[in-house]
N, C-alpha and C positions, 0 to 999 in steps of 0.2 A: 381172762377172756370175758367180754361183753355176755351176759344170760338174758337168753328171754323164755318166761315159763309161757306154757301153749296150756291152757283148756277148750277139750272136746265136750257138746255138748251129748244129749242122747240119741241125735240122729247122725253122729258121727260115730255113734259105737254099736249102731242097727244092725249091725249081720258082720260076718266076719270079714266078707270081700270089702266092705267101707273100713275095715280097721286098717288091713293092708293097704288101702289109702291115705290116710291116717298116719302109719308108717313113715308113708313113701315123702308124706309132708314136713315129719317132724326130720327126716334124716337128710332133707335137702338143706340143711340150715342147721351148722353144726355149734350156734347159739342156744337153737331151743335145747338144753340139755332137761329142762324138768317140765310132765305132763301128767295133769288133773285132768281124769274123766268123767263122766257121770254113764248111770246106768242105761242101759240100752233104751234107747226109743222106739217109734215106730218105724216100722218097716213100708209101710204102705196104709192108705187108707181104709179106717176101718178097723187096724191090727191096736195092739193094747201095751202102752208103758208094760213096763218090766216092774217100777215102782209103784204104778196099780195095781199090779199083779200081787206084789209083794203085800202093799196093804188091806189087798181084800184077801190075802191068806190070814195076815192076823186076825181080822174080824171072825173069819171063819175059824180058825181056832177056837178064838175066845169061847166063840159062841157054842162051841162041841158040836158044830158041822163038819163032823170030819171027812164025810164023802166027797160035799164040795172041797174041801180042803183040797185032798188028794192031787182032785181034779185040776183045782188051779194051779196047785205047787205041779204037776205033771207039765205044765204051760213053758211053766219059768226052767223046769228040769230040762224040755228039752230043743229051749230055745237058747237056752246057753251049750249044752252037747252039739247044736247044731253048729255052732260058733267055734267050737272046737274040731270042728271036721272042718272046718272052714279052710281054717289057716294051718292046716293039718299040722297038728300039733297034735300029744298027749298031754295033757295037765290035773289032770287028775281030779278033774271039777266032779265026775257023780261022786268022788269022797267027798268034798267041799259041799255038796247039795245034801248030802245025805246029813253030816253034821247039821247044817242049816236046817235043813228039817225039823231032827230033832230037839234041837232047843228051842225054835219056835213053838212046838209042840209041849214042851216044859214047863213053858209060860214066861218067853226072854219079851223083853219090851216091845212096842210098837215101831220105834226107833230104831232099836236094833234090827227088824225083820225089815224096813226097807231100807237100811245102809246097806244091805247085801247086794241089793244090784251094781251099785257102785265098787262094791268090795270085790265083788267078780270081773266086772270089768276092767277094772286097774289091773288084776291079777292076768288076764287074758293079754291084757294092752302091754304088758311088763315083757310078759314072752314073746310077743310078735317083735318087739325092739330090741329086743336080748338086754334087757336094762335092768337095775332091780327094783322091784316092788318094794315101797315103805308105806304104812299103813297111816291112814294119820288119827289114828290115837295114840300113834306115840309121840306127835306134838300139838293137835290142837285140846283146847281146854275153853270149856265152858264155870262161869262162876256159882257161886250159888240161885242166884238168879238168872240163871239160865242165858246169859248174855254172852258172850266173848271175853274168855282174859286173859289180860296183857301177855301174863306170859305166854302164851302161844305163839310171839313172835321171834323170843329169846329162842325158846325151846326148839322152834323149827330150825334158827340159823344155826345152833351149834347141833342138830342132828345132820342136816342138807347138806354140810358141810363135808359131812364124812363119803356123799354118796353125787360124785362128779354128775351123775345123771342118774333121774330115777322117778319110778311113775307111781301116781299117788290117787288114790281114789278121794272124789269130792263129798261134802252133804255133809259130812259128817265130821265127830270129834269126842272126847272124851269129858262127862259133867263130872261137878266137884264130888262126886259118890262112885266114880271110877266106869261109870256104866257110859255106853252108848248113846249119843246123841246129836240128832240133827239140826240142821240150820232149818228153815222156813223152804216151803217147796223152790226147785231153780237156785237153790244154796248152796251148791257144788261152785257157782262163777263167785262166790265169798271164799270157798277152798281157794280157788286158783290166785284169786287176789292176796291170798292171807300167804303161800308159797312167795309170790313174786315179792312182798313186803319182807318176806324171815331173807330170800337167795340176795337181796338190793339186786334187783333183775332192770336192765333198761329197759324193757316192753314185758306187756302182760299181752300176748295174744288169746283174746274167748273167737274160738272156731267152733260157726254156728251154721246153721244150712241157709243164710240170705246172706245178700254181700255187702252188708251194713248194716247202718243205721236209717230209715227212711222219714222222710219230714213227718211222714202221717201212717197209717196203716194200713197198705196196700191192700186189706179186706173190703176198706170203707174208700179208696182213691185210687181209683184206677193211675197205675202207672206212678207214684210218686219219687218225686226227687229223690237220688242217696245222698246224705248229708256226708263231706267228706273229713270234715270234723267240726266238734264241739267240745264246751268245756265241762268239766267233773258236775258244776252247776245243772247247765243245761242238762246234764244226761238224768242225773238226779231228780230234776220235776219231771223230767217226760216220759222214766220208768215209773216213776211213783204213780203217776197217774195212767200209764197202762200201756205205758212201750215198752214191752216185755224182750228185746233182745237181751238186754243181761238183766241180772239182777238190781233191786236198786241200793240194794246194801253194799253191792262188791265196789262201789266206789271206796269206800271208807279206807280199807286196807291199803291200795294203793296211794289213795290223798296222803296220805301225811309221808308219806316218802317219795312223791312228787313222779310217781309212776305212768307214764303214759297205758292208754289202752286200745290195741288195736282190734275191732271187730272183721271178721274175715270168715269165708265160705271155705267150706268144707269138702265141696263140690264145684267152683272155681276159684281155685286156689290163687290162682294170677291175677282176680280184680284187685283193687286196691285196699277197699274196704274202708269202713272208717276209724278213724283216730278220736280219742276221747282223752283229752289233754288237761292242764290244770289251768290254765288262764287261757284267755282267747289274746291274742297279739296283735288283732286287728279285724275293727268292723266292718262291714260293709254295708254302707247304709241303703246302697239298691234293695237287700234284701236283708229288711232289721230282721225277721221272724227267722227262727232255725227249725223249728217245729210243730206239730199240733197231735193235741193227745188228749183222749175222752175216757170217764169209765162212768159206769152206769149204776145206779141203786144206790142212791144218799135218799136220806128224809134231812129235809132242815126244819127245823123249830124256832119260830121268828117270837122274838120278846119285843113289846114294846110297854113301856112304865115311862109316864110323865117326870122329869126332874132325874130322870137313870144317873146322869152322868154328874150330878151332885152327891150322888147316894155312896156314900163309902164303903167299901168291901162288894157292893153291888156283885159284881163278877166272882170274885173270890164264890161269895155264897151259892149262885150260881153252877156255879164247876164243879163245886163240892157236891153238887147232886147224881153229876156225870160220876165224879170218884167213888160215891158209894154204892154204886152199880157196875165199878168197873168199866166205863164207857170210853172212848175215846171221840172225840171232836176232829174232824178233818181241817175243818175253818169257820171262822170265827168275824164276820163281816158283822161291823157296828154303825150305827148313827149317833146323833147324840141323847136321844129318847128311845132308840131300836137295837137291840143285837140278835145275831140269827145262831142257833150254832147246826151245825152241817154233820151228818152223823151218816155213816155207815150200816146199810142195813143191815151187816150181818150181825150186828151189836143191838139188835130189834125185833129178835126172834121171842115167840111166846108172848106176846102180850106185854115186852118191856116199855114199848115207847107212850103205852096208856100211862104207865107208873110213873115215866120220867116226867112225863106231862103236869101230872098230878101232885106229884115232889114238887116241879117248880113252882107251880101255884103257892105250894104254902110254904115253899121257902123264900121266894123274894117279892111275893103278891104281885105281879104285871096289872096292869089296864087288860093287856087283850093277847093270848097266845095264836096263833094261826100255823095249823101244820100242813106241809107242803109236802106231799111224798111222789116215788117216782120221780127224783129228780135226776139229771144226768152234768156232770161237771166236765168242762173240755178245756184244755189250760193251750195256751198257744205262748211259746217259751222264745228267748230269744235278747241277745247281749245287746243288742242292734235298735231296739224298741226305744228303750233310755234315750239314745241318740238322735232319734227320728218324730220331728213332729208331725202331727197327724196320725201314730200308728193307729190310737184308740176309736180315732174317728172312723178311719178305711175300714175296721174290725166291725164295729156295729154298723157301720153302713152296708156292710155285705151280710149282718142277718138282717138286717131291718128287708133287705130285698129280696131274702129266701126267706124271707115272711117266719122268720124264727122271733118266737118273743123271750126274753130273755128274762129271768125270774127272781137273780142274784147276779152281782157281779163283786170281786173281790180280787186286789190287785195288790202284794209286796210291795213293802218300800224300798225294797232294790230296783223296781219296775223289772223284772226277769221276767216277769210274767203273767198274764189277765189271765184270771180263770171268768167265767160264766155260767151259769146255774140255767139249765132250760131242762124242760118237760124230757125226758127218758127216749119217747119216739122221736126226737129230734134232734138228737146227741147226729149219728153219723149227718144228716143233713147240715149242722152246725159244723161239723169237723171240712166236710166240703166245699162249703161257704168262704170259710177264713181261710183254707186251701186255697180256693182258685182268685181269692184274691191280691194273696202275699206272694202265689207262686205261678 
């Protein structure tokens, strides 16, 4: 029989009467047999993750605030009791809290203390479906460098196998020292994908509380298109840059087994949702753009050195200043005498970007460095572009009119995609721009 694994985000496992929703979804559909949860979300505005919850108990641990402590684990204690009267069930969760408690109290990892949301809620979601509960440190596996390995996909097909259906908690997996360990925050939709990859599932559905994928971000654009599919590519730049429907890693897992992905509402279960496919099968050049998507807080560091692109190793040396500070580069836009590199301020704290500043000076002597901070980069993504002349012209002609100045621009050789560099205040007015005029 055809599999399709279902992950629920955290506002599908907000209170117990949304789980029996949840339920009612996964048993309409006697494909989804395997479901990845994540830990409770918010209930209403204003109320608090469950995995906030969890990580400011560790802090407070650490820190021998135990009063607070108390207080906050009393949060998380009886927001999941409440969950359990919900779906009126017994499960035996204040034992499971109480344990929980006390090894956080112990001194168990940071890791460990917020895979428990997750850990409870699979456990909760197991008994509401009458399914079993499989934990997934018994197949996922991280390597010594903390990345994902291979075997975790072996391991999962010859466990999954044995368990026709069965609900599995997200985020988390087991490091090469046997201990508990998460994925990057929203790495629960990497569990789900990494399930769909070990079952060879025809559909990975991530059910989320919107009913797609939307061109732009309905915070910054009123009302935006639902895009009704795009390809593995497309979703790839438009999460990286800050379309947070899924993760932008849980592509990975299902790319290489040629897995469709379907985004879908949790709360209306009947729209269509969107599909996030491995190739696009066909352009449409009325509408090259599929998306637009901004994040905020880069510095760029512009080089420019007479004769650069004669200078051998130029770059190498270079980058070699970013590695010995552990930095990473976002992008990398060059001329033949200029290159800029694009950097993430959270890689800028403390007084770093004086030092890198200072490194490059006397490592590859420029003419003249100039730093740009507060910058904001908006990438407008799209298969259709390639195809369509004019796209770049109609893109700058609509900030050149919303009087947006544009500060970098840097474009793939795939053409998938213009990104542009503008002042930080002008990031959502840019994203509006190239909105209303591709859509």
């Amino acid at each position: 029989m055809s599999i399709k694994v279902c992950k629920f985000g955290g506002t599908s496992m907000a209170d117990g009467n949304i789980m029996k929703r949840v339920a009612q979804i996964v048993t309409a559909d006697e494909k989804r047999r395997y479901v990845v949860v994540s830990a409770p979300g918010k209930r209403f505005g204003g109320d608090i993750k469950v995995t906030d919850l969890l990580y400011q108990c560790y802090k407070q641990a650490q820190a021998g605030e135990l009063s607070a402590f108390d207080e906050t684990f009393s949060k998380i204690r009886n927001r999941f009791l409440y969950i359990e009267k919900e779906i009126d069930k017994n499960l035996g969760l204040d034992g499971l809290l109480n344990d929980i408690k006390e090894k956080i109290l112990a001194g168990e990892s940071e890791d460990y203390c917020a895979s428990r949301g997750e850990y409870l809620a699979a456990n909760i979601m197991a008994s509401v479906l009458d399914i079993p509960f499989v934990d997934a440190t018994e197949f996922i596996r991280f390597n010594q460098d903390g990345l994902l390995d291979e075997s975790t996909y072996e391991l999962g097909a010859s466990l999954l196998k044995k368990y026709p259906r069965a609900v599995i908690p997200g985020f988390y997996g087991l490091d090469a020292n046997g201990k508990i360990k998460t994925f990057s925050r929203g790495g629960g939709d990497i569990s789900g994908a990494i399930v769909a990859n070990a079952v060879a599932a025809e559909l990975y559905e991530n059910w989320t509380d919107v009913s797609g994928f939307f061109a732009c971000d309905p915070r910054i654009v009123q009302n935006p298109k639902c895009i009704s599919s795009l390809s593995y590519q497309e979703l790839r730049e438009l999460s990286y840059m800050g379309a947070n429907v899924l993760h932008s890693e849980a592509i990975f897992p299902v790319r290489v087994a040629g897995i469709p992905i379907r985004i879908c509402n949790t709360f209306r279960p009947e729209d269509a949702g969107t599909f996030i496919v491995p190739k696009v099968t066909g352009v449409d050049l009325d509408t090259p753009v599929t998306g637009i998507a901004g994040k905020k807080d880069f510095t760029v560091i512009s080089i420019e050195k007479s004769m650069m692109n004669a200078e051998i190793g130029f770059t190498m040396r270079l980058l070699s200043v970013l590695d010995r500070y552990g930095v990473s580069f976002e992008h990398l836009p060059s001329g033949i005498d200029t290159i800029s590199l694009v950097i993430d301020n959270e890689y800028l704290q403390n007084g770093l970007l004086e030092k890198l500043v200072q490194e490059i000076k006397e490592t590859v002597h420029p003419d003249i460095v100039h730093i740009h901070e507060d910058i904001a980069l908006v990438a407008t993504v799209g298969h259709g572009m390639k195809q369509n002349v004019g796209t770049s012209a109609r893109l700058f002609k609509a900030l050149s009119e919303a009087g947006i100045n544009v500060q970098m621009i840097d474009q793939g050789s795939s053409e998938l995609n213009i990104i542009v560099g503008v002042d930080g205040k002008d990031c959502e007015n840019c994203i509006n721009a190239i909105y209303h005029e591709f859509f």
